[in-house]
N, C-alpha and C positions, 0 to 999 in steps of 0.2 A: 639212490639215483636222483632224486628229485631234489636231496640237499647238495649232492655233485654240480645239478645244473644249476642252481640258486647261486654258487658258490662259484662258478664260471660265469653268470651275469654280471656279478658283484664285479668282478676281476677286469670284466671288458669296460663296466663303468668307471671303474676306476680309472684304466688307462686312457679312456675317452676323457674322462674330468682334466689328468692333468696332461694332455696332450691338446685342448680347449685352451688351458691355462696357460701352457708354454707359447701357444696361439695369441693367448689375447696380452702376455706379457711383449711377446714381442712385435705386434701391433700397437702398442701402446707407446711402445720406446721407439716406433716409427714417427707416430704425431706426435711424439715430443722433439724428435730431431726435426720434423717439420715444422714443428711452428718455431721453436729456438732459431731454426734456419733463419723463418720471416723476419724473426726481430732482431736480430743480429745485420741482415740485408738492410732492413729501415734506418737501423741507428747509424751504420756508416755512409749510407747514404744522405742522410740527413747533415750527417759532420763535412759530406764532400759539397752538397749543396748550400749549405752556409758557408762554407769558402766559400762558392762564386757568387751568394749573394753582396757580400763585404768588398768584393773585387769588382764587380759592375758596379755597387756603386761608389769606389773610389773613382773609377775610369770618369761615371757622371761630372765629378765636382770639376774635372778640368775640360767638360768639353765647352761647345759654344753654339752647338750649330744643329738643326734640327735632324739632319741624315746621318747625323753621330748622335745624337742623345735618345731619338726615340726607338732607334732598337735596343740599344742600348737599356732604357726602360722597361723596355718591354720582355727584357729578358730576365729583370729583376722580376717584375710581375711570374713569371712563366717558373721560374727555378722557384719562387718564395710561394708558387702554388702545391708547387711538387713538395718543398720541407714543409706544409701545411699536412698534408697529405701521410709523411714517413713519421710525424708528432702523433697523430691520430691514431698509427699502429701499432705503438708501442705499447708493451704492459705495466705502466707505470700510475695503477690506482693510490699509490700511497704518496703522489708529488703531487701540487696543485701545479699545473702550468700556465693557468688562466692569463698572466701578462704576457709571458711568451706567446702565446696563441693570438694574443690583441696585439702584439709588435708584426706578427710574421702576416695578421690579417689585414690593418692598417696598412703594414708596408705592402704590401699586396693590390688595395684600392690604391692607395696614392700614386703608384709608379703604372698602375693599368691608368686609370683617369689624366694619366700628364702622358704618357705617350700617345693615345688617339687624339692627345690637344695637338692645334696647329700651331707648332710653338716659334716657326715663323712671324704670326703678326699677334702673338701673347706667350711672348716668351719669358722663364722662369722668371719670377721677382725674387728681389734678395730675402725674402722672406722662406719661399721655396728654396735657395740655396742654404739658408740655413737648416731649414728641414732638412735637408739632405746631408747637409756635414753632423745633425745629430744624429740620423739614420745609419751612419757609417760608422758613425761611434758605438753607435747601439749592435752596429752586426759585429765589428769587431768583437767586442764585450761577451756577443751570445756564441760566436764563433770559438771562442779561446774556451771558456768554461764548456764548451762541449770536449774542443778538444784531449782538455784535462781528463775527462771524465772517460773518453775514448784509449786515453793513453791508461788510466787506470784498469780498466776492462783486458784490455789485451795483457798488460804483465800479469796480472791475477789470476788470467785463463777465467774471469768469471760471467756467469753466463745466467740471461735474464728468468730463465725459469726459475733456477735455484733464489735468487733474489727475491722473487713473487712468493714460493715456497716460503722462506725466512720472513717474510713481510707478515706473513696471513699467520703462521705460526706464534707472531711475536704478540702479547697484550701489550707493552711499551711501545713506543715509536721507534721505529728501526736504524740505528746509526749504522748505513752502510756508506760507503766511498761512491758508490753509482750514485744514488738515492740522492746524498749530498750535494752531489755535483750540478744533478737535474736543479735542485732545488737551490745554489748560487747560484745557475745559468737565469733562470725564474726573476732572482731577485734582483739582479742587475736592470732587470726590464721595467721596474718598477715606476720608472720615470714617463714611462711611454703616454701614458693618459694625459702631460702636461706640454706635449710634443704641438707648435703653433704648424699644425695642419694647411691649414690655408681652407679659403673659403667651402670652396668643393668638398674638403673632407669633412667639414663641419656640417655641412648640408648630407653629407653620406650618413652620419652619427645620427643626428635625428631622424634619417630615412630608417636605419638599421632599425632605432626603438619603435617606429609607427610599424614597422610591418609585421614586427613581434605581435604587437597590439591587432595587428588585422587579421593576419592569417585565421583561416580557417579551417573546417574539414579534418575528416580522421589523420593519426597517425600513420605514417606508410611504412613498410620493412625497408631495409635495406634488398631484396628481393625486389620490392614494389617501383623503388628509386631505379632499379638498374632498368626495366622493362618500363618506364616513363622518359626516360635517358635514348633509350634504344628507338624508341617512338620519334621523341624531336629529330633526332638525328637518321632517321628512316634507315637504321639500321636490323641485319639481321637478330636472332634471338641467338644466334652462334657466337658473335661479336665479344671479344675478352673485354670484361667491365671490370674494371675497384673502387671498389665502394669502402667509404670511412668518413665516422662522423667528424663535425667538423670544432670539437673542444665546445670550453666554458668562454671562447672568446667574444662569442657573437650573442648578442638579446636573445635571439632567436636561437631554432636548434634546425641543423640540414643535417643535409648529405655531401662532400666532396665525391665527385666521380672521375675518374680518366678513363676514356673509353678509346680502345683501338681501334683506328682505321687503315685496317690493310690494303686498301686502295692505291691510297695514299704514303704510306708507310711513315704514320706521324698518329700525333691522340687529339682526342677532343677533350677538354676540364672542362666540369659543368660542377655546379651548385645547387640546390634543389632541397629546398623546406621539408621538415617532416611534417609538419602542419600540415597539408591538404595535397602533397608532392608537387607544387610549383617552382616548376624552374629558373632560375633568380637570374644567371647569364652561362654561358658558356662559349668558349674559344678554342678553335683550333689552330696546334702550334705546326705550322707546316712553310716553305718555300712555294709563294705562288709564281707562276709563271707565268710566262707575256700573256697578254691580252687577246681570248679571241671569240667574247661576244660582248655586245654594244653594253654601253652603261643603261641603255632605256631598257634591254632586256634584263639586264640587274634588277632593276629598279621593279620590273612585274614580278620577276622570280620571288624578292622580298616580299611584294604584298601578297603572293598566292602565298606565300611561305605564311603568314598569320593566319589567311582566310582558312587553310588545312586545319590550324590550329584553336579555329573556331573563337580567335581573338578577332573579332569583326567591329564595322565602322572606321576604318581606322585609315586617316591619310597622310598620306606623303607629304612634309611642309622642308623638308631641308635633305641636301644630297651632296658627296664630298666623292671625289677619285683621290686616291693616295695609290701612285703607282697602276698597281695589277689588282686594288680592292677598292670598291664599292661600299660607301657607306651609307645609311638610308635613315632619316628618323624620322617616325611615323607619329602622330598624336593621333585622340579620339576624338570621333566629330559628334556633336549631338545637338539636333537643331541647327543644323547647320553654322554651329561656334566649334573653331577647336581648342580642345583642352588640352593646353599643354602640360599638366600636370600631368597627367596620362599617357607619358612618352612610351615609345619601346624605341631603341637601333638595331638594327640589323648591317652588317656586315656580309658581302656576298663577293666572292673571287671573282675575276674576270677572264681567271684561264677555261675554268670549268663550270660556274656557275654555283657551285656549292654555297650553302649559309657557312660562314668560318667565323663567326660572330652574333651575339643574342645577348641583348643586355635590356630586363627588365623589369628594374628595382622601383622607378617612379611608376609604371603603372599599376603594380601589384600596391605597391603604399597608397596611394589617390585613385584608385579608378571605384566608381560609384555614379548610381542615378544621381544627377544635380536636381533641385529646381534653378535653373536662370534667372540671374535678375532681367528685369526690363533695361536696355541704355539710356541715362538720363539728356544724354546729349544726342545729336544725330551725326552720322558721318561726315556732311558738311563740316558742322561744327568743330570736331573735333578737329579736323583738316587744318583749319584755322591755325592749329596751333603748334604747327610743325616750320618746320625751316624755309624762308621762301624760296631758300635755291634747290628746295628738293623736288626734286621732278617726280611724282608718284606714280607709279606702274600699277600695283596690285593692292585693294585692300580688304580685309575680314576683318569677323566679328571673332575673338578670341581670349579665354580667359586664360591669365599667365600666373604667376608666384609676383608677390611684391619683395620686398628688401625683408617684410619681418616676416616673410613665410606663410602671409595671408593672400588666398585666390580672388583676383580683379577682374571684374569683367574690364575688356578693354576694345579698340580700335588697332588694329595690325594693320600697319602700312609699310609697304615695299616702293621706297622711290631709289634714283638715282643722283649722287651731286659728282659733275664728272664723269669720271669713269670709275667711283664707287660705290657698291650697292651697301644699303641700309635698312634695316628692319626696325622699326619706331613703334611702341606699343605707348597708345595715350589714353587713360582711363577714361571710360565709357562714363563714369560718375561727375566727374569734375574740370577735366580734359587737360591733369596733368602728366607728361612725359613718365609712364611708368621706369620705362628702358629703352637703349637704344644700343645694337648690337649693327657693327659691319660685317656683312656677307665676306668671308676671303674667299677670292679668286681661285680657281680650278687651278688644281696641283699640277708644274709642269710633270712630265715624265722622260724622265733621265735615259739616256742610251747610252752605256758604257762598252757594248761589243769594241 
């Protein structure tokens, strides 16, 4: 009796074990068609999005005019965030992609930084045109060798898991036709590092390595990123986030994130250190519409928008309307000097008020307790030695950047000659003309009904 029932235990365990089994086999070959899914989704998206990164910026080279080129830009920025983004998800540990990553992040600052320029009265130099006939060369280049590679994939029927399989299996280095192809697309790129940037991206290059150098504070998850993401953007904890690191391209190590705005029905990209989770910029890609609160209430929203964020001290020295957006750039005051090294912008709609823009890379690189020097000169003084036909309105005490990247104390004077304003920074030391910068003029705003 008792080895009967021992013997019917046995029998039920058994069927339980492999009825577990047929469970967890076919669970298993569920997350493999799920994630095969993911990378298969990335990879053609990434080959559709470098089409139109090579296509915008063909269109670039023959425009002329500021209300053609900077969406234009801006869309190269927007689509070369998103193939930043489908490179990251890929399972491709056995390819370095490190230049590709630096061509797609490079081109990424350069075409964000030249479209919120006002390229009306600093319009591209032939210098910047060249950049850009090499940039078009280079997406061509990374466009086609994906292609290939894309074209290989589908007649093969071969698919990234088996590849990652055979990779981890192999003690030799893997001669596959995928693998390959990543790695000519790679080395076409190789040239990128020699690419004449222009001033701005030479000053972003050393921004990138000091912040490497500065960050601080723990490591954060990818968990931690999403629910710091969710914060800036006073978004719910339900909100769909993606999250993916951002390669070997950057000194540093982040986060890229796209976060949904069903609001809106458009994403926010945001950046964000793993070093201590600071948010480096983010934008949202949306259609704003007309205008229906004042630029001064912009301009509060922006700074309660810091003070939330317990970014404090911090004023208002420069203010731009482009359209239906509100630009804002705030320095830190201390001692009543402001430091301009310690910028943030902000960017705030003027349909609804939203932040749709955060960019802050100089204050996280330079912000620190200073000691001050004393000014050797007195404001008289310094006065002295400005233009006499300048009519001066407004002036501070203000430390700026010189030409080698050394902080001056200096005299900030706002006068007018004509009907042009100017910004004249004359050092506090010696009372020579650090810089001098004209104010452009409020952006008409177009009515096309």
């Amino acid at each position: 009796m008792i080895r009967n029932f021992i013997i019917g235990i046995l029998a039920l365990a058994l069927i339980g074990t492999g009825y577990w089994a047929y469970q967890e086999k076919d669970r298993n070959q569920v997350l493999a068609l799920n994630a095969e899914s993911h990378y298969q989704r990335a990879f053609h998206e990434l080959a559709y999005h470098l089409d139109q990164i090579e296509d915008e910026l063909g269109k670039t080279l023959a425009m002329n005019t500021q209300r053609q080129l900077t969406p234009s830009l801006a869309e190269v920025w927007r689509v070369t965030s998103l193939a930043k983004e489908e490179v990251g998800q890929l399972p491709l540990a056995a390819v370095d992609l490190t230049k590709t990553e630096e061509f797609l992040d490079k081109l990424g600052t350069f075409s964000y930084k030249t479209s919120i320029r006002d390229l009306e009265s600093e319009p591209l130099t032939d210098k910047e045109y060249g950049t850009l006939e090499k940039l078009y060369s280079y997406s061509k280049d990374i466009k086609n060798e994906l292609r290939k590679t894309q074209a290989t994939m589908l007649k093969q029927d071969m698919r990234f898991l088996d590849i990652d399989k055979e990779f981890k299996a192999q003690e030799q280095p893997l001669d596959n036709a995928v693998l390959n192809g990543f790695h000519l697309m790679d080395e076409k790129m190789k040239g990128v590092s020699e690419v004449e940037w222009g001033a701005g991206m030479a000053a972003q290059n050393i921004n990138e390595d000091k912040l490497a150098k500065r960050l601080d504070g723990k490591k954060i998850s990818k968990a931690e990123a999403k629910n710091i993401a969710l914060d800036y953007l006073e978004m719910g904890e339900n909100t769909k986030v993606e999250v993916s690191e951002t390669g070997k391209g950057l000194p540093y190590q982040a986060y890229s994130l796209v976060i949904d705005d069903p609001n809106e029905k458009s994403h926010y990209y945001m950046d964000i250190t793993k070093q201590g989770g600071h948010p480096i910029w983010f934008l949202q890609e949306r259609q704003i519409s007309d205008q229906d609160i004042s630029f001064n209430e912009a301009s509060n929203i922006a700074e309660e928008y810091l003070k939330k964020r317990g970014i404090k001290n911090m004023q208002l020295v420069d203010s731009k309307q482009y359209d239906s957006i509100g630009v804002f750039e705030f320095v830190y005051l201390q001692d009543n000097v402001r430091i301009y090294s310690d910028s943030i912008t902000l960017e705030v709609a003027l349909d609804n008020g939203d932040i749709v823009g955060y960019e802050a890379t100089n204050y996280l690189v330079n912000h620190k307790d200073r000691k001050l020097p004393e000014p050797k000169l007195t404001m008289e003084e310094a006065e002295k030695q400005l233009n006499p036909r300048l009519q001066v309105m407004e002036d501070h005490l203000a430390i700026t950047m010189n030409d080698l990247g050394d902080e001056v104390l200096c005299y900030e004077f706002f006068g007018v000659i004509k009907d042009k304003t100017y910004r004249i920074f004359v050092n506090a030391e010696d009372g020579e003309e650090e810089r001098v910068d004209r104010l452009p003029e409020a952006e008409p705003v177009y009515d096309f009904t």
